[in-house]
mmCIF file of the C-alpha atoms, coordinates in Angstrom:
data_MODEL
# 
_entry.id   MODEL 
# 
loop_
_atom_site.group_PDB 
_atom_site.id 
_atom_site.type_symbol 
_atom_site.label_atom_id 
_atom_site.label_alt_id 
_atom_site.label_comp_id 
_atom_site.label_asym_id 
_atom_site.label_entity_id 
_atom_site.label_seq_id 
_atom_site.pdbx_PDB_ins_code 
_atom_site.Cartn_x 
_atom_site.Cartn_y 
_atom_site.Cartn_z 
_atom_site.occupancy 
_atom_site.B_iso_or_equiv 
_atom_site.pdbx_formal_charge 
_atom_site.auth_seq_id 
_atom_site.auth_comp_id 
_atom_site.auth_asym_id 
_atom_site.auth_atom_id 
_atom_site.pdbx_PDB_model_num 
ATOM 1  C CA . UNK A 1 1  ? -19.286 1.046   -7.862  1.00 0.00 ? 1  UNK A CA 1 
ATOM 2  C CA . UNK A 1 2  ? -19.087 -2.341  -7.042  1.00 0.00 ? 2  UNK A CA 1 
ATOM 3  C CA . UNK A 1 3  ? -16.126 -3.181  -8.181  1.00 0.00 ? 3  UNK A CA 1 
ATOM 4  C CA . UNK A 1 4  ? -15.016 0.210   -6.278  1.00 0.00 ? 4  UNK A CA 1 
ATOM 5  C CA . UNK A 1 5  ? -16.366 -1.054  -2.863  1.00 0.00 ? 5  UNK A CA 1 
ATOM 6  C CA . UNK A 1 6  ? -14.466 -4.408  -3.175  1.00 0.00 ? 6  UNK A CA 1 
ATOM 7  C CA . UNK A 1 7  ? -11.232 -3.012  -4.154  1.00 0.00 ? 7  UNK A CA 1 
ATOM 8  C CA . UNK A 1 8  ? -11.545 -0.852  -1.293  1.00 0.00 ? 8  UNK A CA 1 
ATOM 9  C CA . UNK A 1 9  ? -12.780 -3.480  1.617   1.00 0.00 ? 9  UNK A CA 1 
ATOM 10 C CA . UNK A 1 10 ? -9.409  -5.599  -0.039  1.00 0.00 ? 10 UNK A CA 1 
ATOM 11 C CA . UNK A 1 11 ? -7.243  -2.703  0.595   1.00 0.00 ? 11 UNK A CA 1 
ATOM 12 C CA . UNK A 1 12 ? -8.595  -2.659  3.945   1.00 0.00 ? 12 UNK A CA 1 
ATOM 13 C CA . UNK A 1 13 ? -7.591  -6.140  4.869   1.00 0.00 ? 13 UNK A CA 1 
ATOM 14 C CA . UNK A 1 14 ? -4.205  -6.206  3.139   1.00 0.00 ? 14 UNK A CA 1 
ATOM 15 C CA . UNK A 1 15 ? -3.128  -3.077  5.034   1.00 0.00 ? 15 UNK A CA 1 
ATOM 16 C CA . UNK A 1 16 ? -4.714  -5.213  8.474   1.00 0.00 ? 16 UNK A CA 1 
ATOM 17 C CA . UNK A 1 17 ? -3.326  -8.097  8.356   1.00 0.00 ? 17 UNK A CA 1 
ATOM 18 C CA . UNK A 1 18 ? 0.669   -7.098  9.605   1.00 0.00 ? 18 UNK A CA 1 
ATOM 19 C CA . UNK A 1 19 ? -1.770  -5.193  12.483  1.00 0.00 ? 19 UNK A CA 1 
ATOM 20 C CA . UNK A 1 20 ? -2.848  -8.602  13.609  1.00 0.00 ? 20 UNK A CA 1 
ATOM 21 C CA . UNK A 1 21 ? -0.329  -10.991 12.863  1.00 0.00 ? 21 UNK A CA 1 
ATOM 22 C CA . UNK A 1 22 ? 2.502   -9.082  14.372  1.00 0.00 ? 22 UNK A CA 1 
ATOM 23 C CA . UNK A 1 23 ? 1.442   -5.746  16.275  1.00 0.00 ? 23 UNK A CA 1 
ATOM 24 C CA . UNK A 1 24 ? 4.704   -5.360  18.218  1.00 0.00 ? 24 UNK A CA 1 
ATOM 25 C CA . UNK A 1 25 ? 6.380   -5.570  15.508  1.00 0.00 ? 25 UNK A CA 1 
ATOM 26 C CA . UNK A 1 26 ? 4.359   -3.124  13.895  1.00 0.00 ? 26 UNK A CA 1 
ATOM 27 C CA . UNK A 1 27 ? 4.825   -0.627  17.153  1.00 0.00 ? 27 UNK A CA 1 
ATOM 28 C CA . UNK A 1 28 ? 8.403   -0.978  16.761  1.00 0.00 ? 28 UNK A CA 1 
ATOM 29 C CA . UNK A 1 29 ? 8.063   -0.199  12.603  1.00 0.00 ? 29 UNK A CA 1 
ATOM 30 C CA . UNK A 1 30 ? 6.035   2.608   13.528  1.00 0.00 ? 30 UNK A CA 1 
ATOM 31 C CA . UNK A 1 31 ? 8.422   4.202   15.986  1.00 0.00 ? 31 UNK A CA 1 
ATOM 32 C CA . UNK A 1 32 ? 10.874  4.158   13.334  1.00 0.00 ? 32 UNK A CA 1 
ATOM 33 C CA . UNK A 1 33 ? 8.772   5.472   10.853  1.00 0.00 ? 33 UNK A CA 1 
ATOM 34 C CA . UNK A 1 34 ? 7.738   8.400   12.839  1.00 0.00 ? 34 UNK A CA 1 
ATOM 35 C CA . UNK A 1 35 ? 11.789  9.213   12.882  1.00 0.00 ? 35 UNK A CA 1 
ATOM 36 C CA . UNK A 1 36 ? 12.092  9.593   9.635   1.00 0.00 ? 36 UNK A CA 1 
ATOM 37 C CA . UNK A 1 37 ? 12.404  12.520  7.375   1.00 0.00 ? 37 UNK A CA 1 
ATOM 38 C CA . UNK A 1 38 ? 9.521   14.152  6.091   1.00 0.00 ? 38 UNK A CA 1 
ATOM 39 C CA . UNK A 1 39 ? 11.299  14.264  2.549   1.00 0.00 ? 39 UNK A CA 1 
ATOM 40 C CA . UNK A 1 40 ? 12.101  10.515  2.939   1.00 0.00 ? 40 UNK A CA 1 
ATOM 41 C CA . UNK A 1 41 ? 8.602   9.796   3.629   1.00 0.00 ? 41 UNK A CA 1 
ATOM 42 C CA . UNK A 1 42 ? 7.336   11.642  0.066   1.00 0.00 ? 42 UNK A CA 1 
ATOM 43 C CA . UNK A 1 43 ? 9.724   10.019  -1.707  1.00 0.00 ? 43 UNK A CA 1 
ATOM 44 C CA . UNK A 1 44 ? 8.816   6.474   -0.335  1.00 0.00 ? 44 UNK A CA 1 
ATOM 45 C CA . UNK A 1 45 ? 5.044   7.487   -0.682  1.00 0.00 ? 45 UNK A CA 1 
ATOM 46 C CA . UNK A 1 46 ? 5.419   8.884   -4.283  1.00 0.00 ? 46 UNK A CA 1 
ATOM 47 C CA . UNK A 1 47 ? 7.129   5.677   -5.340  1.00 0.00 ? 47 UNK A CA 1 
ATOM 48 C CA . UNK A 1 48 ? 4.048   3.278   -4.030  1.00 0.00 ? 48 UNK A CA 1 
ATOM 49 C CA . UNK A 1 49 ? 1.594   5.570   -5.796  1.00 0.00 ? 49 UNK A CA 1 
ATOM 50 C CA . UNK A 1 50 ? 4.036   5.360   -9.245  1.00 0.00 ? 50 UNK A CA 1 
ATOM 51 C CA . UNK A 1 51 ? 3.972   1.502   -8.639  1.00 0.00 ? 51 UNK A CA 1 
ATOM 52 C CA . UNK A 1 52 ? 0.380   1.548   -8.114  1.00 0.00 ? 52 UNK A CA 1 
ATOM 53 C CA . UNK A 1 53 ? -0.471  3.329   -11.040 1.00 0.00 ? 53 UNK A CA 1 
ATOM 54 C CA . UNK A 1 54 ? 1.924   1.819   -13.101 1.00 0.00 ? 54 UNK A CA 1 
ATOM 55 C CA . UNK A 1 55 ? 0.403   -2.089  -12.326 1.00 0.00 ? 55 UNK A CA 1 
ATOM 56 C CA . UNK A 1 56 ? -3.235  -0.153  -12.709 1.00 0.00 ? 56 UNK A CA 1 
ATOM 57 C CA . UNK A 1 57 ? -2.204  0.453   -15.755 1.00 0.00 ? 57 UNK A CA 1 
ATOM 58 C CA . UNK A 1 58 ? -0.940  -2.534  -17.069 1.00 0.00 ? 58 UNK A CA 1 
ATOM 59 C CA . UNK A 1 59 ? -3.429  -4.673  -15.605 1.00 0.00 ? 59 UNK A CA 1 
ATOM 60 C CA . UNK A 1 60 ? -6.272  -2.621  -17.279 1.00 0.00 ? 60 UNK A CA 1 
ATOM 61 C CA . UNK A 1 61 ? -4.388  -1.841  -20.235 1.00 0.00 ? 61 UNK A CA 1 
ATOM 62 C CA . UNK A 1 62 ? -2.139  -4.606  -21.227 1.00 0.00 ? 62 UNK A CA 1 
ATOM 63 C CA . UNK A 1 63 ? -2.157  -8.552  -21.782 1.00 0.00 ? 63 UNK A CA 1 
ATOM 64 C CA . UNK A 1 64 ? 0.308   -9.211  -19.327 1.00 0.00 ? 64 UNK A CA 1 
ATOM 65 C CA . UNK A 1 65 ? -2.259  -9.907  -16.481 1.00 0.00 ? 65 UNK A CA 1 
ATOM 66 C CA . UNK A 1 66 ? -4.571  -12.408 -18.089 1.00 0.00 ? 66 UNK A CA 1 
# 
């Protein structure tokens, strides 16, 4: 659960830190993103989850991440 908590307070930050360093930026990003296809958006969303479960996987699973 630990492990759990941390993971998820580090998700937290990494998904802050554009917020803060550049928010017009992000405002403008947004805007765009909130143009954009709905089936566009799935298929961008279903790719991050493939990635993330793919380097999940091979971090728990495989040598390569020592």
């Amino acid at each position: 659960m630990k492990l759990l908590v941390t993971v998820l307070g580090l998700v937290f930050i990494l998904e802050a830190i554009p917020y803060v360093l550049f928010p017009e930026a992000m405002q403008r990003w947004l805007a765009r993103l909130s143009q954009m296809e709905a089936g566009s958006l799935r298929s961008t969303g279903l790719f991050a989850l493939g990635l993330g479960l793919l380097l999940c996987y091979l971090a728990q699973r495989t040598g390569i991440f020592p």
